[in-house]
C-alpha positions as CSV (number, residue, x, y, z in Angstrom):
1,X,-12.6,-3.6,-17.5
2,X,-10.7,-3.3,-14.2
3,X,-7.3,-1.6,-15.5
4,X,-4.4,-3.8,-15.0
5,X,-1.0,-2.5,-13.8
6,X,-1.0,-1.8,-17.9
7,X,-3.3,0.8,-18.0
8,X,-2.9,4.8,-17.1
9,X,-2.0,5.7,-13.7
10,X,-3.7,8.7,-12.1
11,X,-2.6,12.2,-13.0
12,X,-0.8,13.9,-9.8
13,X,-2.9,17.2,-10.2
14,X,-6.0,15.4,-10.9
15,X,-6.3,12.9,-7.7
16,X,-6.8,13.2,-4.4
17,X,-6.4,10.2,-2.3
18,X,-8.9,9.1,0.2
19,X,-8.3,6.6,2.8
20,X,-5.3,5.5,0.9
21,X,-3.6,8.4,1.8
22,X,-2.5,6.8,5.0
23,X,-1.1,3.8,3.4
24,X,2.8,5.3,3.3
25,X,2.0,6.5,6.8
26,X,1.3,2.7,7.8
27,X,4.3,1.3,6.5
28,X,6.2,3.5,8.0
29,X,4.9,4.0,11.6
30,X,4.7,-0.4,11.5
31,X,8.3,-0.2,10.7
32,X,9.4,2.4,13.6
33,X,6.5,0.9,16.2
34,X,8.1,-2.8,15.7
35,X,11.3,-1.6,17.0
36,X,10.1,1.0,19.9
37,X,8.0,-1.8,21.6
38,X,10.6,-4.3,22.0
39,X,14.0,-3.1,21.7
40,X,15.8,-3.3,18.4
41,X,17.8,-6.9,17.8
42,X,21.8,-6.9,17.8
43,X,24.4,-9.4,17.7
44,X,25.2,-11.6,21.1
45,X,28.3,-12.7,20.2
46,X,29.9,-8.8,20.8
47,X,29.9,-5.3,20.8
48,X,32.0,-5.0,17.5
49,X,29.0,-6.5,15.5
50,X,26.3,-4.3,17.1
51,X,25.9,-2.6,14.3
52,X,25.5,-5.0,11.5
53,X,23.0,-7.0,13.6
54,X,20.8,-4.1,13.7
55,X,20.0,-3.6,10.4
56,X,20.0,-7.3,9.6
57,X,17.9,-8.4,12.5
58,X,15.4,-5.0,11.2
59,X,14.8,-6.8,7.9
60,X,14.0,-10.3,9.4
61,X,11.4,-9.0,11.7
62,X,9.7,-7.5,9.3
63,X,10.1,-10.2,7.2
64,X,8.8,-12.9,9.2
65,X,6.1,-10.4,10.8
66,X,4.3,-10.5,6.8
67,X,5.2,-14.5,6.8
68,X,3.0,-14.8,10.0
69,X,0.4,-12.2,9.2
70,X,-0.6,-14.1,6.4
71,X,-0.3,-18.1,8.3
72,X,-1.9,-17.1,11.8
73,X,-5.0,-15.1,11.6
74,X,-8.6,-17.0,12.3
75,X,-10.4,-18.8,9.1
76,X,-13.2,-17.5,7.8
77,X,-15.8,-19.7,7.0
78,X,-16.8,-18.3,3.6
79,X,-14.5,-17.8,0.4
80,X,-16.3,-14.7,-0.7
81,X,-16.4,-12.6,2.9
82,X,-12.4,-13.8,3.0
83,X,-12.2,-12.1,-0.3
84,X,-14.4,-9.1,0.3
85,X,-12.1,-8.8,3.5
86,X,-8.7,-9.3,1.4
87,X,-9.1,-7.7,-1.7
88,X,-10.3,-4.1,0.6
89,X,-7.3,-4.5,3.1
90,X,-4.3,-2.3,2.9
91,X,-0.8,-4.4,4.2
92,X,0.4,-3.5,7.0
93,X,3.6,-4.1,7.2
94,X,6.4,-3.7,4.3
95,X,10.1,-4.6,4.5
96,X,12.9,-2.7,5.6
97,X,15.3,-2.5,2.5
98,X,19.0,-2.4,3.1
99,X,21.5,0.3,2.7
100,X,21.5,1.7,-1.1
101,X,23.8,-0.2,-3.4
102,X,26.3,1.7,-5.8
103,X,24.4,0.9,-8.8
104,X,20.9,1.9,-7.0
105,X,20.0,5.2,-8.4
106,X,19.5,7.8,-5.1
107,X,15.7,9.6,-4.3
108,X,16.7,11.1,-1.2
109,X,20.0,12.0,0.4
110,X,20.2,13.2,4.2
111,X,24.1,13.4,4.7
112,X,25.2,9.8,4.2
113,X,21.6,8.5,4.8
114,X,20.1,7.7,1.5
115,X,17.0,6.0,-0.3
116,X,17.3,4.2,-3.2
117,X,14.9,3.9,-6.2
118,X,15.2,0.2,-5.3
119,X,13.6,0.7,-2.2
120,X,10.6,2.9,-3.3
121,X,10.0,0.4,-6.1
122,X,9.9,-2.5,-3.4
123,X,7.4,-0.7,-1.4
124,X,5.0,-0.2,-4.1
125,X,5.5,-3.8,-5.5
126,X,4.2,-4.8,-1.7
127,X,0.8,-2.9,-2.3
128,X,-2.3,-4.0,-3.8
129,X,-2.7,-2.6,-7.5
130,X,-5.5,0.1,-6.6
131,X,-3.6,1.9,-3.4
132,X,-0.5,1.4,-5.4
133,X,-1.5,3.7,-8.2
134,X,-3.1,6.2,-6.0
135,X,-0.1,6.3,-3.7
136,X,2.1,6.9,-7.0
137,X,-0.5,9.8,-8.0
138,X,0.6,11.7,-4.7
139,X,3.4,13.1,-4.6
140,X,3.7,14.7,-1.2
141,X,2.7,11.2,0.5
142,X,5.6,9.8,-1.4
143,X,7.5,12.8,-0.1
144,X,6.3,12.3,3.8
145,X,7.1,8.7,3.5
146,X,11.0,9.5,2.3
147,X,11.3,12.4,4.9
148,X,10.2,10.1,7.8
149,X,12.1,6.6,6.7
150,X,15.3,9.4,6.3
151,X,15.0,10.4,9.9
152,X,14.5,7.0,11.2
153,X,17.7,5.8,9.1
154,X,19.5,8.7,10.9
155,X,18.0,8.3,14.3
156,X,19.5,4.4,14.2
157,X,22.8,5.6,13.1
158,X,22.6,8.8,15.8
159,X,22.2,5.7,18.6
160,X,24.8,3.4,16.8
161,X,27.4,6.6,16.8
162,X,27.2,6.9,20.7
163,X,27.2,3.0,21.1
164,X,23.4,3.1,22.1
165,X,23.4,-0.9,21.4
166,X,26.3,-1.7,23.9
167,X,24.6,-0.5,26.9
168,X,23.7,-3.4,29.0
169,X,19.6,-2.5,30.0
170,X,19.5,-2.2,25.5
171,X,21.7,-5.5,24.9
172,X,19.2,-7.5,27.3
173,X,16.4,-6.5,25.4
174,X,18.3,-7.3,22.3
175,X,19.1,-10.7,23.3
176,X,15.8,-11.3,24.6
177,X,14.0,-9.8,21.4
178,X,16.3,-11.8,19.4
179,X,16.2,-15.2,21.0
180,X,12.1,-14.5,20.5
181,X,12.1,-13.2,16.9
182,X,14.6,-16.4,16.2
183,X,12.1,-18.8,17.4
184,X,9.4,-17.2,16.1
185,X,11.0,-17.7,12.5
186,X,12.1,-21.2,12.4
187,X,8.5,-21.7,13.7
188,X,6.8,-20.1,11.0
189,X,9.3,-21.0,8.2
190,X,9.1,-24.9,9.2
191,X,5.2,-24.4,9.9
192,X,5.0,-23.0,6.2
193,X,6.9,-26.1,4.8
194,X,4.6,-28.5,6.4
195,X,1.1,-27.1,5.3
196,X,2.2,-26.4,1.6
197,X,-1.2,-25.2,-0.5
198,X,-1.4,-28.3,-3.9
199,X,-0.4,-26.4,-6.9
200,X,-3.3,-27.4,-8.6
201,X,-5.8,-25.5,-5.8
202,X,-8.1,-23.9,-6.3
203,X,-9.8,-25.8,-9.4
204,X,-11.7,-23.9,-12.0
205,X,-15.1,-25.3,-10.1
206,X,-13.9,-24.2,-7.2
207,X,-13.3,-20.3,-8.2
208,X,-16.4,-20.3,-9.9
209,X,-18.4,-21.8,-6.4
210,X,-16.6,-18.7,-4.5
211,X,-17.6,-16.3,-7.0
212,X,-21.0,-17.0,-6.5
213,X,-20.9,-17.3,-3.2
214,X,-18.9,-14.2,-2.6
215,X,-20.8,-12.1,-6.2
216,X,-22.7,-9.6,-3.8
217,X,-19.3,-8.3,-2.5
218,X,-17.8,-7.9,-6.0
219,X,-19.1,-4.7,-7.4
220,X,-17.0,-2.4,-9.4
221,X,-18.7,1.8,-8.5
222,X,-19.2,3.6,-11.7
223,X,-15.8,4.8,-13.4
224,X,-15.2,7.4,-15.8
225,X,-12.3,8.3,-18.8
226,X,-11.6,11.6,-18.0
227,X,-9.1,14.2,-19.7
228,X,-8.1,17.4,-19.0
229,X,-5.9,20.5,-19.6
230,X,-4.4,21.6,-16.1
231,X,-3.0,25.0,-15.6
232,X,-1.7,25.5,-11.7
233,X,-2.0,28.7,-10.1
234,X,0.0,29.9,-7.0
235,X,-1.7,30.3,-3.8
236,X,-2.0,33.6,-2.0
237,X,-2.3,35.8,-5.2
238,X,-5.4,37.0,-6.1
239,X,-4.4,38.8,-9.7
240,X,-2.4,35.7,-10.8
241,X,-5.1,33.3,-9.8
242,X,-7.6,35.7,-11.6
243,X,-4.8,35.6,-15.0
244,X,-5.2,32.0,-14.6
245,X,-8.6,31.8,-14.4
246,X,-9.2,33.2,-17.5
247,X,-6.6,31.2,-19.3
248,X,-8.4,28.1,-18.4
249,X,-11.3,29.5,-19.7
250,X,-10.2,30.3,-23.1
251,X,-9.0,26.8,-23.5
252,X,-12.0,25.5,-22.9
253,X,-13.9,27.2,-25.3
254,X,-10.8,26.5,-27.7
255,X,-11.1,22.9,-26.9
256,X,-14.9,22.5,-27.4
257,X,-14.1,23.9,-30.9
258,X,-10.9,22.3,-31.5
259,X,-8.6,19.0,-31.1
260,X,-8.6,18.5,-27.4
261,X,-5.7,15.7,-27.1
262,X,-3.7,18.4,-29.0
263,X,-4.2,20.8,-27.3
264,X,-3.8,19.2,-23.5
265,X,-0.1,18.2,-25.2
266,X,0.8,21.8,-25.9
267,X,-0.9,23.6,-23.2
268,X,-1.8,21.4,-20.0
269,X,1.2,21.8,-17.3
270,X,0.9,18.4,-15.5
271,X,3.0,16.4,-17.6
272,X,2.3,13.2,-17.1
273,X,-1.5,13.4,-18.6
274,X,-0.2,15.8,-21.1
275,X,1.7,13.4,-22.7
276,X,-1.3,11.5,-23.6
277,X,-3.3,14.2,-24.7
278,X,-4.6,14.9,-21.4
279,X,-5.9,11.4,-20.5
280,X,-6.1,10.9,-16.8
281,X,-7.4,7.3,-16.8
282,X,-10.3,5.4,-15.9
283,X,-11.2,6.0,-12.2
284,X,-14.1,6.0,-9.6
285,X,-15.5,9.6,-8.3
286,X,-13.8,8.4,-4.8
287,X,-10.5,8.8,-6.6
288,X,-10.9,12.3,-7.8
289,X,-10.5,15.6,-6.8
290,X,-13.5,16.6,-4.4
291,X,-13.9,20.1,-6.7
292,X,-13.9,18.1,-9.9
293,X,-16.2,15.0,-9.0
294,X,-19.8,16.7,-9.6
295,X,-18.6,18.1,-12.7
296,X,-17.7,14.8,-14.2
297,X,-20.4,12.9,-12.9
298,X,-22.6,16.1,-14.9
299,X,-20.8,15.2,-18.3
300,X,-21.8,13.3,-21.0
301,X,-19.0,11.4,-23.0
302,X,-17.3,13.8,-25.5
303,X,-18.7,16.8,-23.6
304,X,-16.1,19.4,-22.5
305,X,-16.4,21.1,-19.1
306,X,-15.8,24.9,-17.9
307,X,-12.4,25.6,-15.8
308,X,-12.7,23.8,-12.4
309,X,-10.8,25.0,-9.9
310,X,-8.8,22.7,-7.2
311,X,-6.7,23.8,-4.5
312,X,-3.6,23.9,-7.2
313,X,-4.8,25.7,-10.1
314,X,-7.5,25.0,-13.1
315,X,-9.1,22.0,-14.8
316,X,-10.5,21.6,-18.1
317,X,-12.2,18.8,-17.8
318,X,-13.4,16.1,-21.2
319,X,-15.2,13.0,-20.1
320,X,-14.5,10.5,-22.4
321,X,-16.4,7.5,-21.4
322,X,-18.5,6.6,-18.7
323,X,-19.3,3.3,-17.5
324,X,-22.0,2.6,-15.1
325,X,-21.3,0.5,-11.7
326,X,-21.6,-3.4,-12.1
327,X,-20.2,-6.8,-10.4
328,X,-16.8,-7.5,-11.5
329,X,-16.7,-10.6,-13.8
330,X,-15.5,-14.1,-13.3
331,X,-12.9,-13.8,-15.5
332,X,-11.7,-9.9,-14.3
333,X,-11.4,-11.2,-10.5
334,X,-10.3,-15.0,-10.8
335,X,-6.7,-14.3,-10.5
336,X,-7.0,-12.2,-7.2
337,X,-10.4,-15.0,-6.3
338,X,-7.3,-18.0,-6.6
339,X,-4.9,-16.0,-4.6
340,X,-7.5,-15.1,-1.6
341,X,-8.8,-19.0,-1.6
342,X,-4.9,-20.5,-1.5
343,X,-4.3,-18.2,1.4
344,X,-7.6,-19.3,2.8
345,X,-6.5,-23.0,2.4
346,X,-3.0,-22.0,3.5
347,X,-4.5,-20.6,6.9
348,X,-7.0,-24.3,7.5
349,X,-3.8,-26.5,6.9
350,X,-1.8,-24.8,8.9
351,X,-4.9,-24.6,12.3
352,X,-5.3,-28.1,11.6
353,X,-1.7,-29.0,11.9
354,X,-1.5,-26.8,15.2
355,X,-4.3,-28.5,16.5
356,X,-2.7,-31.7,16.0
357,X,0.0,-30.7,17.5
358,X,-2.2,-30.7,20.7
359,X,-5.1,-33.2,20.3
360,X,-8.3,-32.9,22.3
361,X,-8.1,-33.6,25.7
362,X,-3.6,-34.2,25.6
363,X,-3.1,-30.9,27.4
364,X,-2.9,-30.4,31.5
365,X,-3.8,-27.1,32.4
366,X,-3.5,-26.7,36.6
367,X,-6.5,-24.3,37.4
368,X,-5.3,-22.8,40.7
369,X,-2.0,-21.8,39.2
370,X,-3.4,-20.2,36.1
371,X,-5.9,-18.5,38.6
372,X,-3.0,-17.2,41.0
373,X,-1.1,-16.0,37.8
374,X,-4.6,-13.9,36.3
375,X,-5.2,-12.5,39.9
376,X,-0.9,-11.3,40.3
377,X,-1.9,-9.0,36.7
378,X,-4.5,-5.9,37.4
């Protein structure tokens, strides 16, 4: 089985995140990069509602720049590379959620700048299912993430304070960047309306056909069930780590003898896999600590490892099940297989209309004009 949004998310002390780990990063540099190339929007109409159109113009660029990331990239030819492609690719972009309501429980407070719990949910709603979980499992990428959206917050309000906006170099970009970013909307909002995917596409047939065609791209890398009983040790100190050490190795000859669910709920100190008797969940080797991955991969389901340690502190390791790598089944990809061929079909209906907008042959281009203009640009 694939695990579903249902099923355990990663242990904190147990993963370490591989090219995920650069997911929160993305989001966030897209965000700030959007708005250092071309001059944040603000209002036209006057200096008094500078502010407001900042913020609001930040969320609609954002907005419509994930509308046309999804309409205006080239088609692929076949449904199963276009899924290969999709299903692997991290989003790039994520939207910019507004200043924390009352009733929005605060995760990180700079001053007046906050972040709600809204907004961190948001962003992890915006990933796909496998870089969500492994983002949740690490804790300090969260942490970056906050610490950086924090200082951008502040660094806007910093240049709103000393009337940054009003300056009349920044309000032509503004008003430039907003008369582009407005077109650029309607455009893709009415182009959206116009090249609407028929509810009842894909057909059953039709999934199955791309799951053949596409089979080769779906395999699933050999996952294991692993539990453990984590004990953290502090850095720098040798006689503690030593102490430690030999904790974990009691408790792993006490759990080779003895109830190991029971006794990751009494003893293990990451909490979240304590709580279900040290159950991590069902993950790839990719997804695992680099010290504990040979170790699991050694065990046989129901054996019980020796203490492994990480750069935190000590695992006790149980492998509970192991299950070797296969293709993915029709029926554990065809929800993500519809999505990837609407967006496919969204993407031909909306070239097609474009290119009608400018048939074959309708479009005078002057030659010596264009050339002058290329030759004016080294």
């Amino acid at each position: 089985m694939i695990p579903d949004e249902d099923s355990f998310t990663p242990s904190n002390s147990f993963l370490l995140l591989g090219t995920e780990s650069l997911a929160l990063w993305r989001y966030s540099r897209a965000q700030r990069e959007g708005f250092r190339r071309e001059g944040p929007p603000a209002d036209p109409a006057g200096p008094t509602c500078g502010a407001k159109i900042l913020d609001t113009a930040k969320r609609e660029v954002n907005r419509m720049r994930i509308k046309s990331l999804n309409l205006l990239p080239p088609v692929r030819a076949a449904a199963g590379v276009l899924l290969a492609s999709c299903l692997g690719a991290a989003s790039a972009q994520a939207p910019v959620a507004p200043a924390t309501p009352a009733a929005d429980k605060v995760v990180a407070r700079l001053g007046e700048v906050t972040v709600g719990q809204g907004e961190i949910e948001r962003l992890l709603q915006s990933m796909p299912e496998a870089e969500r979980a492994a983002v949740k499992a690490n804790r300090a990428s969260i942490e970056g993430w906050l610490r950086q959206r924090v200082a951008s917050e502040a660094l806007l309000r910093e240049a709103q304070s000393k009337g940054w906006a009003d300056r009349p170099e920044i309000r032509a970009r503004i008003d430039a960047a907003l008369r582009e970013y407005t077109a650029r909307l309607v455009s893709t909002a009415y182009l959206e309306s116009v090249t609407q995917v028929p509810a009842g596409y894909p057909s059953d047939a039709e999934v199955a056909a791309a799951y053949e065609q596409g089979k080769a791209n779906f395999g699933l890398p050999a996952a294991y069930r692993v539990a453990q009983i984590y004990l953290a040790a502090p850095a720098g100190d040798a006689a503690a780590v030593a102490k430690v050490r030999e904790e974990a190795g009691k408790l792993a000859a006490q759990a080779r003898q003895g109830d190991f669910a029971a006794l990751a709920r009494s003893r293990s100190q990451d909490a979240r896999s304590a709580e279900r008797g040290g159950e991590v969940g069902l993950l790839p080797l990719a997804q695992m600590l680099p010290e504990v991955r040979e170790t699991v991969a050694r065990l046989k389901p129901g054996q019980v490892s020796d203490a492994v340690q990480s750069g935190s502190g000590f695992h006790v390791l149980k492998l509970l099940e192991a299950q070797p790598a296969r293709t993915a089944t029709l029926e554990e990809i065809k929800p993500r297989l519809q999505a990837v061929l609407r967006q496919q079909r969204q993407q031909q209906l909306a070239q097609a209309y474009l290119a009608g907008l400018v048939p074959a042959g309708s479009l005078n281009i002057d030659s010596a004009a264009l050339d002058a203009a290329l030759q004016k640009v080294n």
